[in-house]
C-alpha positions in Angstrom: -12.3 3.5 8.1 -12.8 -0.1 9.5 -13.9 -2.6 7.6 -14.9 -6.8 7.1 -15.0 -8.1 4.1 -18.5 -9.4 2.9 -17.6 -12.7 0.6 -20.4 -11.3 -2.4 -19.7 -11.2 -5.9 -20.4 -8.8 -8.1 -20.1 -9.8 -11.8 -16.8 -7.8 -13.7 -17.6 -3.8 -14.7 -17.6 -3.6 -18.2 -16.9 -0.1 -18.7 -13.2 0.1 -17.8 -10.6 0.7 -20.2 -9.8 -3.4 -20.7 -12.4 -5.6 -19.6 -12.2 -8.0 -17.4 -13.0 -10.6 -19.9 -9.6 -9.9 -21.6 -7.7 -11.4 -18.9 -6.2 -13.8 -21.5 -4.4 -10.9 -23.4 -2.7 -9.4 -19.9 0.5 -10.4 -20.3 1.2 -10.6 -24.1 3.3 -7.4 -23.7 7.2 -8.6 -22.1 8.1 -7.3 -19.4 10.8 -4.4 -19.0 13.8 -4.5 -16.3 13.9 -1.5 -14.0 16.8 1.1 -14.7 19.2 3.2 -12.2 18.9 6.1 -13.2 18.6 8.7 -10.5 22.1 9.2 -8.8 21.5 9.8 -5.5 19.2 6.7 -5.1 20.5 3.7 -2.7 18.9 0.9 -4.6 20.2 -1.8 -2.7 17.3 -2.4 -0.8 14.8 -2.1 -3.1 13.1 -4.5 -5.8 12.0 -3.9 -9.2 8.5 -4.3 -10.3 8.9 -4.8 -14.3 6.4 -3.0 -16.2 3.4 -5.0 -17.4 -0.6 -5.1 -16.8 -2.0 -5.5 -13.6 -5.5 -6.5 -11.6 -6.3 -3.6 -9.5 -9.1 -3.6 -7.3 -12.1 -6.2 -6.1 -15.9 -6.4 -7.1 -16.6 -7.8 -3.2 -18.2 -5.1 -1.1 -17.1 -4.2 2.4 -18.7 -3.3 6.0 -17.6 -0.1 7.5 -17.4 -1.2 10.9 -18.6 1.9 12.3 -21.8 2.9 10.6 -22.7 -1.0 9.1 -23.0 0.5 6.1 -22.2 -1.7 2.9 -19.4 0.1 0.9 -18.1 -0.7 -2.4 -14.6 1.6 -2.8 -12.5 -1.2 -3.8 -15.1 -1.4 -7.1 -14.6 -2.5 -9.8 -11.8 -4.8 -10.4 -9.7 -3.6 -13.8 -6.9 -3.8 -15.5 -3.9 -1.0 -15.7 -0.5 -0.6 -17.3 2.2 -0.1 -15.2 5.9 1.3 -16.6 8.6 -0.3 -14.4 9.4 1.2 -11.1 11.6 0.3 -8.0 9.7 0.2 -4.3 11.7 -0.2 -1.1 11.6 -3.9 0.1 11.1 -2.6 3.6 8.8 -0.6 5.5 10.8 2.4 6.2 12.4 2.1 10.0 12.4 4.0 12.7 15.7 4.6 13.2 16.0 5.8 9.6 13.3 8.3 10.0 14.9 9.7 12.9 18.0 10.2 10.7 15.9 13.1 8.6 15.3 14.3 11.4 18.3 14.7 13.0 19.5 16.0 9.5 16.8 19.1 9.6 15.2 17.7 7.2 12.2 15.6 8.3 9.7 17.1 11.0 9.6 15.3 14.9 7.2 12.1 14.9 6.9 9.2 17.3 4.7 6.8 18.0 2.2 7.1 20.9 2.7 3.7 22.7 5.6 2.3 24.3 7.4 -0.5 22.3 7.4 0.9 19.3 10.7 2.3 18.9 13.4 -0.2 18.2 15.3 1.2 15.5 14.5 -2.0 13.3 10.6 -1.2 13.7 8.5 0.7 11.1 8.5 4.3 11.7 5.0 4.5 12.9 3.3 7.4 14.0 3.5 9.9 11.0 1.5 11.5 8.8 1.0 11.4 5.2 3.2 14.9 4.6 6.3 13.6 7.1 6.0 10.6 4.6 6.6 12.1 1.9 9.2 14.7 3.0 11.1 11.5 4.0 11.1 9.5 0.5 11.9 13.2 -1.1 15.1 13.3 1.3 16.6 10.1 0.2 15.5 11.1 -4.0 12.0 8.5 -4.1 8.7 9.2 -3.9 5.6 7.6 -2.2 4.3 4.7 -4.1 0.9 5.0 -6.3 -1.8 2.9 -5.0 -1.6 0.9 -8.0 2.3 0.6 -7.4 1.7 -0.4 -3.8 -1.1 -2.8 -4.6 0.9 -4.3 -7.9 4.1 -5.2 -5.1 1.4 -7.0 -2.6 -0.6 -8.7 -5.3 1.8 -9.4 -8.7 0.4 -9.1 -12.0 -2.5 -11.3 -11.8 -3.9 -9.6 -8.9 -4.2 -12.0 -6.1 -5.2 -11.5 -2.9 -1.9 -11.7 -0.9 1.4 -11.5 -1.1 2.0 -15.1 -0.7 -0.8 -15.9 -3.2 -4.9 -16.4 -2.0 -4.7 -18.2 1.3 -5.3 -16.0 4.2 -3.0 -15.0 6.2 -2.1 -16.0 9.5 0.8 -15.5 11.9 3.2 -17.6 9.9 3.2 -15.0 6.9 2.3 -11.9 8.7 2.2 -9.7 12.0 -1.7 -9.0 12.3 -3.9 -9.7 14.7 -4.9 -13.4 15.3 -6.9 -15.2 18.2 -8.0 -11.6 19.5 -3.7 -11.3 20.2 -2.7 -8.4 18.5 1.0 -8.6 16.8 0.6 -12.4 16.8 0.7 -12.3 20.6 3.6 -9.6 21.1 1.1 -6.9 21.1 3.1 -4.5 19.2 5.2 -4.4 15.3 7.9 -6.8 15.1 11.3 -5.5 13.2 11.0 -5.0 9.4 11.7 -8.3 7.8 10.5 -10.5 10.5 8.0 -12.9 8.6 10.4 -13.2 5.6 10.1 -11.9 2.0 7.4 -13.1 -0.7 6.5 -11.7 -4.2 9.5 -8.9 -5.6 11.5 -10.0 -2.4 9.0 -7.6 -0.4 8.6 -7.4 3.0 5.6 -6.8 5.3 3.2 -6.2 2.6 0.9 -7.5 4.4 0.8 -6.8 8.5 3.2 -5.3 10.1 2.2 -1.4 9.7 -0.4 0.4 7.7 1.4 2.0 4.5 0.7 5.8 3.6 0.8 5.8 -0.5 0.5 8.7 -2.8 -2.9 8.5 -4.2 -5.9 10.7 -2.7 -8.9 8.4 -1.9 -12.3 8.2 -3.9 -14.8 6.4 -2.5 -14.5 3.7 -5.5 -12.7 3.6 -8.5 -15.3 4.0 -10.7 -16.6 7.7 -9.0 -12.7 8.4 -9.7 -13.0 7.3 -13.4 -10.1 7.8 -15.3 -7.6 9.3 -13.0 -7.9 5.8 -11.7 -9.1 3.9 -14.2 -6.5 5.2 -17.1 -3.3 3.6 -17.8 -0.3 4.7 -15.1 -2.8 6.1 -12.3 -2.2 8.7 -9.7 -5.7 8.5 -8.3 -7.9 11.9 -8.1 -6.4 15.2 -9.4 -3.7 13.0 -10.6 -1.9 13.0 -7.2 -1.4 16.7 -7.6 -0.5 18.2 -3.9 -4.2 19.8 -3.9 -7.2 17.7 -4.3 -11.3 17.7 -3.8 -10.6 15.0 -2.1 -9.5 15.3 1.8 -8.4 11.8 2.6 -5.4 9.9 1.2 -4.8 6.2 1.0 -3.4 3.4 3.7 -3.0 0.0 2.8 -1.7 -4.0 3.7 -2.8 -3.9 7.2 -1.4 -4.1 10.3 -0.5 -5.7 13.8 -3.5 -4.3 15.5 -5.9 -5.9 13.3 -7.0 -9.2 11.6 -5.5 -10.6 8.4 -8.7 -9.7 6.0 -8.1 -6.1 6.3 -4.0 -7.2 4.9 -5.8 -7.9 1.7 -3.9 -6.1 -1.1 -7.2 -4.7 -2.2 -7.8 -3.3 1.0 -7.8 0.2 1.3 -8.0 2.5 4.3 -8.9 6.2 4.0 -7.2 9.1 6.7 -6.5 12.9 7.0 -3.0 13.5 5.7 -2.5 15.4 8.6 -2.9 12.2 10.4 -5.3 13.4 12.3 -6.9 12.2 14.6 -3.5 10.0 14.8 -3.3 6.5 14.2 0.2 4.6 13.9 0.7 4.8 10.7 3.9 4.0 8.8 5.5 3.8 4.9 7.9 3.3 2.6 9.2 4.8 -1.0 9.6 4.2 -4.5 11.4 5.8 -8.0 10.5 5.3 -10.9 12.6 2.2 -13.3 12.3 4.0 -16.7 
């Protein structure tokens, strides 16, 4: 789906579980540290994200870029509970994907283009299945949407990682003055543009992020697999779905920084097909 972002306002839904006229009692509830507790997990490159309330979501519609329609699927903005988890602070490599593979455990993927396969890059190139055989290998899990979108924005739900100015080649490797990759045409190495929010990197640019949830075409058609506290998104990310699309967000290197908004969301075949460079990375839960 390809999109630009219409600057219209919508004024907050009123029929999710906390209104957004309680923002004032978000964050009356401490927040809780992350805990180790799966043995096999190398958390030394990830961050915890304490639990706590978070703004999901935007009221501003988008244009799909192919039909001009207007579309609404980041509606409504709302407020969620999140229980602590850990998420990895980088986009998963390609070097390291091509470790599962060589250990029988991950299927063959590549990307399509030529300079894309320094082992520092994002693994680009596979599809949402090869995802999450990969996280399962090394004991994580795809993050939720909400998880993903909780690490990009922080609690109070602003628009980028770095807070609500736009981004722009000194934050992020998107597309800017029609250059693609900030000029180098392709992803730059994990970590590039330095850490922001959680000490995360590349949540926004770099490489379009598979996440668990399957895609609705807006929250409020989803209703409360989405809307409820601790959301999986329809059929409560169970491995069969109505739904026949799953979720990419933060953007990328081939396009501009609106569609990096942590909002954003992008919807794809998990059999990645037809095949776009996506790419990913994995969380556990911190309870």
């Amino acid at each position: 789906m390809k999109k630009i972002l219409l600057v219209i306002s919508i004024s907050c839904y009123n029929l999710v579980i906390t209104s957004c006229k309680k923002s004032s009692e978000m964050f009356t509830k401490p927040e809780e540290p992350c805990k180790k507790s799966i043995l096999n997990v190398d958390y030394s490159k990830m961050s915890c994200v304490p639990a706590g309330y978070v703004v999901l979501g935007s009221n501003r519609p988008s244009i799909d870029e192919d039909t001009g329609k207007v579309v609404h699927d980041t509606f409504p903005e709302h407020q969620v509970y999140l229980t602590s988890y850990w998420i990895d602070q980088y986009e998963v490599t390609y070097g390291e994907y091509q470790e599962c593979v060589k250990a029988g455990i991950c299927s063959f993927a590549k990307p399509n283009y030529q300079g894309f396969s320094d082992p520092m890059q994002p693994m680009v190139g596979v599809n949402w299945y090869q995802a999450h055989e990969y996280c399962r290998w090394k004991g994580k899990r795809l993050p939720t949407e909400a998880e993903w979108e909780k690490g990009a924005r922080g609690e109070k739900g602003e628009i980028f990682p770095w807070g609500n100015e736009p981004a722009d080649c000194q934050k992020a490797v998107i597309k800017e003055n029609e250059k693609t990759g900030c000029g180098v045409g392709t992803t730059w190495k994990i970590g590039s543009k330095g850490a922001f929010r959680y000490n995360l990197y590349d949540m926004a640019g770099n490489a379009w992020e598979w996440v668990h949830d399957w895609y609705a075409e807006n929250y409020e058609i989803c209703g409360m697999d989405c809307l409820s506290h601790q959301p999986k998104g329809p059929c409560q990310g169970e491995m069969e779905c109505y739904s026949k699309r799953k979720i990419v967000k933060g953007g990328s290197w081939w396009w501009k920084g609106e569609y990096a908004q942590g909002y954003n969301r992008r919807a794809h075949f998990p059999k990645n097909q037809p095949f776009h460079h996506f790419g990913f990375r994995c969380a556990v839960d911190g309870e």
